[in-house]
N, C-alpha and C positions, 0 to 999 in steps of 0.2 A: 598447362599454363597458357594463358593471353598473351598475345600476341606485343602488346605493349609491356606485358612484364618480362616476358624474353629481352626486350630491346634495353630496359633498365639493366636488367643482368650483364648482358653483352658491353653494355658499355659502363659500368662498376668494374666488372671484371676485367675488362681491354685498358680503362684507368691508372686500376690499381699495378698491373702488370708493368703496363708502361713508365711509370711511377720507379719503377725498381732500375735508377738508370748506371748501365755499366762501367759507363767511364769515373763517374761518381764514386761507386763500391771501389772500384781497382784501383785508382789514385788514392782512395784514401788506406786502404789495405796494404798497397801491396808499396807504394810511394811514400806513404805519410804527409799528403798533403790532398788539395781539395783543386779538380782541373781549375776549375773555374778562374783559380786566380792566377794560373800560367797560361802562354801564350796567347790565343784569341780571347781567352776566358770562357768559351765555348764548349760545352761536356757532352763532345761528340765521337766522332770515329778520327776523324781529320785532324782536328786539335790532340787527340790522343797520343796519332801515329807522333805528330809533330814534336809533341812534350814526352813522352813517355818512353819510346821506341815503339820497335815493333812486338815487341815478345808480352809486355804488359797487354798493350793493343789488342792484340790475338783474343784477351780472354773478354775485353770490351766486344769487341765484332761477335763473339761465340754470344755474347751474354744478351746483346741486342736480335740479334739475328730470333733467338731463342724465344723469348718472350711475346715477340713478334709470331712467329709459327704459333705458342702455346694461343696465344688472346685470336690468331687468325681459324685454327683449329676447331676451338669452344665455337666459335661462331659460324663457321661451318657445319656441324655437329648440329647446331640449336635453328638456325636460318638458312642454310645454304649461300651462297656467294653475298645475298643481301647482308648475311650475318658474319662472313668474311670481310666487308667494308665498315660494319660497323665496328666490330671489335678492334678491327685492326686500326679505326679512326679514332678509336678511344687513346689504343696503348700509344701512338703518335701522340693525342693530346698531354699522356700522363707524361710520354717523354720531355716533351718541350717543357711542360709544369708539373715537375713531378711534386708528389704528394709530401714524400718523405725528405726533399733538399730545399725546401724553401720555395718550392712553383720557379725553379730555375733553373732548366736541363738545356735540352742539347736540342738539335734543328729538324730532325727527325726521319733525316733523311733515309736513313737504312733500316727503321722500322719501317716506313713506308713502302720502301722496295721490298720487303718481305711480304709486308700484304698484299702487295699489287702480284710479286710471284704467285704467293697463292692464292690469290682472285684468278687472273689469267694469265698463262705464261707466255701466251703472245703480244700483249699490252708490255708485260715485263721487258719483252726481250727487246723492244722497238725503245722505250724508254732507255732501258740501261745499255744500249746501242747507243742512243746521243749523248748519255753520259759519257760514253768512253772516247768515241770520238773528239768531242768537245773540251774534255779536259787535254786528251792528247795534244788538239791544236794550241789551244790556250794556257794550260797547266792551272787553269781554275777549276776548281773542283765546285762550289759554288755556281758557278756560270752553267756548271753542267749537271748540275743540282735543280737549278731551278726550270731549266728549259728541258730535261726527263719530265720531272714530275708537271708540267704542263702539258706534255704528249699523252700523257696517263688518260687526263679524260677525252681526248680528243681521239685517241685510239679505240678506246672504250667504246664511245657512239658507232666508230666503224667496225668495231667485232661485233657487240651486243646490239645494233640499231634493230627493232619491234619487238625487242623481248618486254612481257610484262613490268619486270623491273628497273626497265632503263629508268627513268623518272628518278627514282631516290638515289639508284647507282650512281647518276649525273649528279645530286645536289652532294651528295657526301664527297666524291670526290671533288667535284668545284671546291667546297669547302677547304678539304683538305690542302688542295693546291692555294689559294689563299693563305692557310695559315704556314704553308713553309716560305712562300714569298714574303710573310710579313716576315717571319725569324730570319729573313733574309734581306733585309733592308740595307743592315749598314754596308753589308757583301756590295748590293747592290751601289750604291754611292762610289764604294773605294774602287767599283768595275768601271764606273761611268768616268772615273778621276784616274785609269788607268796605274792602280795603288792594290790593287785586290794580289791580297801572298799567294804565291804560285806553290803549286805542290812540287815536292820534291820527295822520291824511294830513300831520298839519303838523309833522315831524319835527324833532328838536332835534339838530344834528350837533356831536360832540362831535370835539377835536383833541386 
């Protein structure tokens, strides 16, 4: 196959996958309702813990995580790491819009760290470092959502700088980071207006 038909496939495939999003299936399986219209309204990992507990939760983390590895894998398999960013920037798009819930998911953050794992697990490990750190200070989970996934490409250039691929590595992740900073607008507003809900282990499960 061509080289451009690979890249169709990869990102069909990364789409569709992402598309299948967990907290969606599990809220409405196993809750009988739809996250979206409980607490942030966001059909994510964070809103899940917050709405659902953690036991439901569990199968959301397993189900993203999941899809994630399978769309980072195929691309792997078909491209090597080029084809790890592209897939895995698909199934982030499918998540945020997924296919099958109305183009209305969740922020994408932990399909993103999936792929970034298995892109590099040094890029990983520096990112989800200021995640942790940064929630720990602040307890926004957010705030350390969006300043990880900007480390990503900026790590990136210092691990991969004169590899032939750096070039599209760099635009797909820019991108990438871009559209979780966009699904991260109003975070950002209610951070600026010292209003952003802080995490908390002690989750309030909502019926």
């Amino acid at each position: 196959m061509s080289t451009p038909i690979i890249i169709l496939i990869l990102i069909a495939v990364g789409y569709l996958l992402g598309s299948m999003n967990s907290a969606l299936v599990v809220s409405k399986l196993l809750m009988g309702y739809d996250i979206r219209t409980k607490g942030s309204g966001n059909a994510g990992l964070t809103n899940s813990l917050r709405v659902m507990g953690a036991k439901p939760t569990l199968f959301v983390l397993v189900g993203d995580i999941a899809k994630g590895v399978i769309a980072c894998l195929i691309g792997s398999h078909l491209m090597g790491a080029l084809g790890v960013l592209i897939a895995g920037s698909a199934a982030i798009a499918g998540h945020m819009f997924p296919l099958y819930f109305g183009f209305k998911g969740g922020k994408g953050i932990l399909v993103g760290a999936t792929m970034i794992a298995v892109f590099d697990w040094r890029v990983f490990c520096v990112a989800i470092a200021a995640f942790i750190v940064l929630v720990a200070i602040t307890k926004w989970v957010s705030l350390g959502s969006i300043v990880g996934s900007c480390l990503v490409p900026v790590m990136t250039l210092y691990f991969h700088w004169g590899e032939d691929m750096l070039l599209p590595m760099m635009i797909i992740l820019v991108a990438m980071v871009t559209a979780v900073v966009y699904m991260h607008r109003s975070n950002i507003v209610r951070i600026a207006h010292g209003e952003e809900n802080k995490f908390s282990l002690h989750s309030k499960k909502e019926h």
